[in-house]
DRENDO-1510 file (C-alpha; in Angstrom, 1 decimal, always signed):
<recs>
REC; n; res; u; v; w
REC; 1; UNK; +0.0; +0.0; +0.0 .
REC; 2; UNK; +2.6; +2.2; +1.0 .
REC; 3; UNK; +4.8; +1.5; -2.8 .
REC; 4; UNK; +1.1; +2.6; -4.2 .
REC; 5; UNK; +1.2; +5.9; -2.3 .
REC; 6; UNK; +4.7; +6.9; -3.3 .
REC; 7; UNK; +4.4; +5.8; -6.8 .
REC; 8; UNK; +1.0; +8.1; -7.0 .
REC; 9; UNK; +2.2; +11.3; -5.6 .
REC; 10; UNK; +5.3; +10.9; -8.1 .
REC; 11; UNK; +3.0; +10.6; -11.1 .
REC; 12; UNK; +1.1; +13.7; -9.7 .
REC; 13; UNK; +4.7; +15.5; -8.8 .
REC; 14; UNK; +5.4; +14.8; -12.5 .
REC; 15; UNK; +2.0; +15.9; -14.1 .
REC; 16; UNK; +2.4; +19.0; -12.0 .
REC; 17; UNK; +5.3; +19.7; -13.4 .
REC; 18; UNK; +4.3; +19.3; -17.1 .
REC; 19; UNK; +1.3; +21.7; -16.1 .
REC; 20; UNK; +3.9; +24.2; -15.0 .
REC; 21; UNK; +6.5; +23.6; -18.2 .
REC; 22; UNK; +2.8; +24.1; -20.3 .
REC; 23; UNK; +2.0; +27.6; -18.6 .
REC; 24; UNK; +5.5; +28.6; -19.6 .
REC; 25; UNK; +4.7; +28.1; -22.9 .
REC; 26; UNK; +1.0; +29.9; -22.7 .
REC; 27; UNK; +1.3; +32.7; -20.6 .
REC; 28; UNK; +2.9; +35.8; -21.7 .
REC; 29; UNK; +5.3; +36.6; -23.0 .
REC; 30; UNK; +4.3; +33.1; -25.7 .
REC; 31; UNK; +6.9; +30.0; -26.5 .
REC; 32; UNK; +9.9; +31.7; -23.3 .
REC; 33; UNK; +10.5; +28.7; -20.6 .
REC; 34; UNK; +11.3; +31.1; -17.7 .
REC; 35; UNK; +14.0; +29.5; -16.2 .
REC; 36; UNK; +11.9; +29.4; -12.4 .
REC; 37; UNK; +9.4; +27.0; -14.6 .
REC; 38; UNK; +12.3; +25.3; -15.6 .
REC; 39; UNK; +14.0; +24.8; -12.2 .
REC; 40; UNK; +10.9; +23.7; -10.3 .
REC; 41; UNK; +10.2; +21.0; -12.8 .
REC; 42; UNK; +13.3; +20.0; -12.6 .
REC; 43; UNK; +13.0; +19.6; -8.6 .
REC; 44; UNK; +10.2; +18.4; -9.2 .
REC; 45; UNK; +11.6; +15.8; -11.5 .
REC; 46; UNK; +14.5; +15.1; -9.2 .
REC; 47; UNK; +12.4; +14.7; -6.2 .
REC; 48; UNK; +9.9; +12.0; -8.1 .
REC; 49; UNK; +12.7; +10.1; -9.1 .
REC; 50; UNK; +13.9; +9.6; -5.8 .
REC; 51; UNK; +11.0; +8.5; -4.5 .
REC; 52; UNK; +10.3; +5.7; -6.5 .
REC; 53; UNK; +14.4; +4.7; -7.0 .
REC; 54; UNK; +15.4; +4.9; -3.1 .
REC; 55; UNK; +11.9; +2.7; -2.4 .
REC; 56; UNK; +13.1; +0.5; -5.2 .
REC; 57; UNK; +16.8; +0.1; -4.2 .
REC; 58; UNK; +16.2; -0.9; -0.9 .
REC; 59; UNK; +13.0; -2.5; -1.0 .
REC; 60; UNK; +14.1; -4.6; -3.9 .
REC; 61; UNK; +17.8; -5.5; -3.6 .
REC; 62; UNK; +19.1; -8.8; -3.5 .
</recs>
């Protein structure tokens, strides 16, 4: 149960972030990635990842 949770709030972390690269593109001024868009998602990203790869690595390993 606990795998499910983690594994959800990194999909949402992720669509999140897609939702934030996608405003950079529609909101003024049209087709600039600010780089603060671009740094959160990245975090973002970075912080998913772990989730699911330190769960994995140690949950998994032989």
């Amino acid at each position: 149960m606990k795998k499910n949770i983690q594994l959800i709030i990194s999909v949402v972390l992720c669509a999140f972030g897609c939702v934030m690269l996608t405003a950079g593109f529609i909101l003024p001024p049209l087709a600039e990635i600010h780089h603060s868009v671009l740094i959160a998602f990245g975090e973002i990203l970075t912080f998913a990842g772990s989730l699911i790869g330190i769960d994995y690595k140690y949950r998994y390993r032989e």
